[in-house]
C-alpha positions, -999 to 999 in steps of 0.1 A, spaced: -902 -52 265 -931 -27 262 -931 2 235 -924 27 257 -890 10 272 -879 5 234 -887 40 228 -864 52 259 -837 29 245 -840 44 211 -836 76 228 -805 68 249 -789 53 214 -796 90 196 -780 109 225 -751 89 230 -747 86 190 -738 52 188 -761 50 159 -736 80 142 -704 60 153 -677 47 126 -671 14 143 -678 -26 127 -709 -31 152 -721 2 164 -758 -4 155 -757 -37 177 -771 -24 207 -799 -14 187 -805 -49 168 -799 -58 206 -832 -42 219 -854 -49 189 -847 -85 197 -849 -88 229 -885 -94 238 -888 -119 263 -894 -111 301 -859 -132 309 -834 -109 289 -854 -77 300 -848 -86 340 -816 -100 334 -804 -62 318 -822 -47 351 -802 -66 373 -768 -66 357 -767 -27 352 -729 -27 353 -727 -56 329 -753 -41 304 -734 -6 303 -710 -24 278 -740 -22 252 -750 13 260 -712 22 252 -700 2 224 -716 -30 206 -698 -63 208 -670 -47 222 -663 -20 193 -658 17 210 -676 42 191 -659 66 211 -621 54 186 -641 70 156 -654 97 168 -624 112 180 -617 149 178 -594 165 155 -563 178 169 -537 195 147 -503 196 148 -502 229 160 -518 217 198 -497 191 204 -464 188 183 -444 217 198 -449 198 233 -432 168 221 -406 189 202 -396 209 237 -393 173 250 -377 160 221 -352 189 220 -339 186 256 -330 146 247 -292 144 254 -287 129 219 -306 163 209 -279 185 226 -249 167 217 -259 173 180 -260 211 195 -225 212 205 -211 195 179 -226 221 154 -207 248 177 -178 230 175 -180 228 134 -183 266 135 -153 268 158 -136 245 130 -142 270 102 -134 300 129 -98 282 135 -91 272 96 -95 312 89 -63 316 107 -30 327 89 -7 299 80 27 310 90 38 327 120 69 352 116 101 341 128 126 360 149 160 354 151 189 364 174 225 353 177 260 369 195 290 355 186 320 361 208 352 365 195 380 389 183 353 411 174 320 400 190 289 400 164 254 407 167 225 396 147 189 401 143 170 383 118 133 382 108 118 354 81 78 350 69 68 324 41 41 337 21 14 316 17 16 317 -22 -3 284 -25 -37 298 -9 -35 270 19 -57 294 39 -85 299 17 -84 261 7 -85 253 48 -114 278 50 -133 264 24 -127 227 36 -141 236 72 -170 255 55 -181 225 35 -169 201 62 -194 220 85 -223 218 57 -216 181 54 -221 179 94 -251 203 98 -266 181 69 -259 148 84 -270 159 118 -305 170 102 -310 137 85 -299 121 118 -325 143 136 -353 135 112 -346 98 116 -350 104 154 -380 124 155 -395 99 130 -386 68 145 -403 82 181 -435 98 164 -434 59 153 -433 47 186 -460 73 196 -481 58 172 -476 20 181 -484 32 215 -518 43 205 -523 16 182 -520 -7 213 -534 12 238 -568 9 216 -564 -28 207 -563 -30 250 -594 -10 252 -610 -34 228 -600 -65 239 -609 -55 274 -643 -44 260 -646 -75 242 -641 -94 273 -665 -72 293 -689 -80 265 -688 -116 265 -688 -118 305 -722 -101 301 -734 -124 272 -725 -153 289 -748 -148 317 -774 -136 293 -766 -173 281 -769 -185 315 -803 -172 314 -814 -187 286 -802 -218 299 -825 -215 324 -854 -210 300 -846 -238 283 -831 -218 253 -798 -232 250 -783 -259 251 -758 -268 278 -732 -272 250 -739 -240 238 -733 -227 274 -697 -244 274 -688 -227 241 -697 -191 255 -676 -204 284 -645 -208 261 -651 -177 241 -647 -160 272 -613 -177 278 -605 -170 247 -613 -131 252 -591 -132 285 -557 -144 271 -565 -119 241 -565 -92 268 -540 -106 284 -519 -100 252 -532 -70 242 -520 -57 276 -485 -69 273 -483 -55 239 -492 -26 250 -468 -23 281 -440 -33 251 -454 -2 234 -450 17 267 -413 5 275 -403 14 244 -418 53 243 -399 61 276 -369 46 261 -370 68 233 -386 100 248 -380 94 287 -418 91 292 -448 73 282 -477 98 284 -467 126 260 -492 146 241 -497 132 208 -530 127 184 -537 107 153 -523 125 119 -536 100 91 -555 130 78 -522 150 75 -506 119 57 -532 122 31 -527 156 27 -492 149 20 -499 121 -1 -526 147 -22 -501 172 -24 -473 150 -39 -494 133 -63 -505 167 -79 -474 187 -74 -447 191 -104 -417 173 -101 -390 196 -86 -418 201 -57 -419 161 -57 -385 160 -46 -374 142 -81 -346 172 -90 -309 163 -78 -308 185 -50 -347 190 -36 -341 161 -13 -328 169 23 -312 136 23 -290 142 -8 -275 172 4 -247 158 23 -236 135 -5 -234 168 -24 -213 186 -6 -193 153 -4 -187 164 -42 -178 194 -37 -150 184 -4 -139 162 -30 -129 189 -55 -114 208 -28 -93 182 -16 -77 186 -48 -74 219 -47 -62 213 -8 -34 187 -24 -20 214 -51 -18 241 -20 1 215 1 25 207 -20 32 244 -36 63 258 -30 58 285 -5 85 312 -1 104 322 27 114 361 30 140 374 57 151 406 71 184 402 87 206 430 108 242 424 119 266 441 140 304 430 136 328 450 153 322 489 140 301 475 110 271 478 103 252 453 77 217 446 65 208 416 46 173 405 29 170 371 13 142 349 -2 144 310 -8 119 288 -24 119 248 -20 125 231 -54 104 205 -61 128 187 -87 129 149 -67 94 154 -61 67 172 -75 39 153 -57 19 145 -92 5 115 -79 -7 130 -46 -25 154 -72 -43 123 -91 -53 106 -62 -72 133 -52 -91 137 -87 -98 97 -81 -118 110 -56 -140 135 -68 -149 106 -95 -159 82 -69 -176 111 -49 -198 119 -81 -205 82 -80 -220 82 -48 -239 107 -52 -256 93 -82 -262 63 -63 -276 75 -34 -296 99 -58 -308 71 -74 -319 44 -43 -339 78 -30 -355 86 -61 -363 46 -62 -378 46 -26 -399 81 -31 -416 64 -69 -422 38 -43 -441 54 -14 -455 78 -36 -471 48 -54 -478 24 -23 -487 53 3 -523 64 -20 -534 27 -21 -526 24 13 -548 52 22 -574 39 -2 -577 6 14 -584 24 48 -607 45 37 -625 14 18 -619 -2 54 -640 28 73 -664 29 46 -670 -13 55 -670 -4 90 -698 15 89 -721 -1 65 -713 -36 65 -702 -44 95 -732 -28 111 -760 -40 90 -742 -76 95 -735 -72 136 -772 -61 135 -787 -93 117 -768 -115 134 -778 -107 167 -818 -109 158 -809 -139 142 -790 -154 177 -814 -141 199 -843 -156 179 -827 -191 181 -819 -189 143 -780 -190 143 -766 -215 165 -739 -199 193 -709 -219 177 -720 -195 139 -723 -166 161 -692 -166 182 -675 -176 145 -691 -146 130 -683 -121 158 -641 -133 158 -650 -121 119 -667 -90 129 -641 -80 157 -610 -93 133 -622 -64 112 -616 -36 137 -580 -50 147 -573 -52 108 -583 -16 105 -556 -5 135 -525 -30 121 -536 -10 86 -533 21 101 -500 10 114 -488 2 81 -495 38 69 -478 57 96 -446 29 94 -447 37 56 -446 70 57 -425 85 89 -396 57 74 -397 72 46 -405 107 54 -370 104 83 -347 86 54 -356 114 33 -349 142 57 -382 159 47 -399 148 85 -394 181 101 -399 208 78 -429 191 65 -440 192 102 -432 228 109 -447 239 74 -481 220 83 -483 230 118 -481 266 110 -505 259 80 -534 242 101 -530 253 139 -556 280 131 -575 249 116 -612 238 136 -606 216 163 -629 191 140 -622 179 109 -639 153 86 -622 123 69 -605 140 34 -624 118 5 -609 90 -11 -582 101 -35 -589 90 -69 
């Protein structure tokens, strides 16, 4: 390979910025040509253009383009998948039954008694006539109790239906991301296998120079095997991943983009923020507020139990007509509660404010437990991919680049350098089962919590006038 060809292919590396790429083995194609100075490999890359295209677009099957991917924010593609989210029948079903808690509390703000009418004739030496008229007063507050049970019962509802939703949207902006997860673990296995097709008849080649041994041949031979089951794999995995999107969403190619960075801001912001910002005060978690109102149903279940069982009374009007007389009567009664005065009824129900109190506290305290938790694992997390990236693109590169001068110089033996490139390559799948781990952390976490969508709609409003390119946030200390 003459100067000038080197310098072309120098050139083409620049302009395609494969020697700017985050990925294990970007410089590879560079190590590539600075190696390969014999006649045979330069002919064989002439004549298997389509075959050598790998190395001009990713070395040893590592896509720079998975690195260099633009920044979208949330703002570009999240209210897509919330339209599409929102029109899920589960979605609308929460809807109406938030309409019919509001009807509830509508219907319990009704008057308790009706008025009752009387009439009755009597026939008989002197035929009588009567009209009678009766209300019972609702002296125990039964209505205002009802109203304030429906009101809290509603609360409890629109609460549970919020965690219910955030558990939703999480558990599918989970599936979103396994999707893409596998969808680029298919793109590199298939580029890995496109890679070693083309290495194997550069192997061929050297066969034919004498260069290798036949062996050596065979084990290039199996390496490709190997890469087509992986593929193989990788593609069922990813159809899996496919399947279970249009389960959850009704379709598998919805807008969606990476948001590590956003999980890092979140993870920044909770780590400096005070502690009723953190979440860490009774009632800042969206999760807890249902078992808080459960507290509160529970005290007015007593209060629903004492204005049950008050003694409500009856007043009546009452007109009669006997004969030539006139008479007009007006009465009041009032039930006696002498055989029963419904005391236990009354302590039952402060049993259960108790044990409501109780179950708040515990549910306050497995939360709390969980959020210490992902507040402590989630950083490291983030660390470790970060200290990942940084491997990526120094180690991994200077390595990928050595060991191909030292293959194609005869140096390494093919059995060392297929072991070392499994290493190399095991790196990059690492990286995306690492960012799995992050996102599985955090939308868990993030949907038990109830916190998912109005951290969403706060940070979507906060960075959709953000620059469609962002760089990695540093390493938090």
């Amino acid at each position: 390979m003459n100067k000038t060809t080197l310098a072309r292919t120098l050139a083409c590396l620049f302009r395609s910025g494969l020697l700017s790429c985050g990925l294990v083995l970007a410089a590879g194609l560079l190590a590539f040509a600075l190696a390969a100075e014999n006649d045979t490999l330069e002919v064989f890359l002439e004549t298997k253009a389509s075959e050598a295209e790998v190395f001009k677009a990713q070395s040893l099957g590592l896509p720079a383009k998975e690195t260099d991917t633009p920044y979208v924010a949330f703002g570009q593609w999240l209210p897509a998948l919330l339209t599409q989210f929102n029109q899920l029948p589960e979605v609308q079903a929460q809807l109406t039954r938030q309409q019919q808690a509001e009807l509830a509390i509508q219907a319990a703000d009704r008057a308790v008694y009706n008025p009752e009418l009387g009439l009755n004739y009597q026939n008989a030496d002197t035929d009588s006539y009567s009209l009678g008229l009766s209300q019972t007063l609702d002296w125990g507050d039964k209505r205002g109790v009802a109203t304030k049970r429906a009101e809290l019962e509603a609360q409890i509802l629109f609460a549970d239906i919020g965690l219910e939703r955030n558990q939703m949207l999480a558990e599918r902006l989970l599936a979103l991301a396994e999707q893409a997860q596998s969808r680029k673990a298919l793109t590199f296995a298939e580029q890995q296998l496109r890679f070693t097709k083309a290495q194997l008849g550069i192997a061929k080649q050297r066969l034919a120079a004498g260069d290798l041994s036949n062996v050596e041949l065979q084990l290039m031979q199996l390496e490709l095997a190997t890469n087509t089951a992986d593929y193989a794999l990788a593609e069922q995995a990813a159809l899996v991943a496919d399947g279970k999107v249009i389960e959850l969403l009704g379709d598998n190619n919805l807008a969606f983009s990476e948001f590590i960075k956003e999980i890092h801001v979140f993870a920044t912001q909770a780590k400096q923020a005070p502690a009723p910002e953190l979440g860490t005060s009774k009632s800042a978690l969206p999760a807890l507020a249902s078992a808080y109102q459960q507290v509160l149903l529970a005290r007015v279940n007593a209060m629903q139990v004492k204005a049950d069982t008050s003694a409500d009374p009856t007043i009546s009007l009452g007109a009669e007509k006997e004969g030539s007389d006139n008479k007009l009567g007006v009465g009041i009664s009032i039930p006696l509660q002498v055989r029963n005065n419904y005391s236990e009824l009354q302590a039952v129900a402060d049993k259960g404010i108790a044990i409501a109190e109780q179950g708040y506290l515990a549910r306050e305290r497995v939360l709390t437990a969980k959020q210490k938790h992902v507040l402590y694992a989630l950083p490291r997390l983030l660390e470790r991919y970060q200290d990942w990236r940084e491997l990526v693109q120094v180690s991994g590169a200077k390595a990928a680049k050595s060991l191909s001068q030292q293959w194609q110089a005869g140096d390494v033996s093919t059995s060392e350098y297929l072991q070392s490139r499994r290493q190399l390559a095991a790196s990059y799948l690492v990286g995306l089962n690492l960012e799995t781990a992050i996102y599985q952390s955090w939308l868990t976490w993030m949907g038990e919590s109830g916190q998912l969508m109005p951290f969403l709609n706060g940070t979507a409003e906060q960075i959709s006038q953000a620059p469609s390119h962002m760089p990695m946030p540093p390493r938090a200390q």
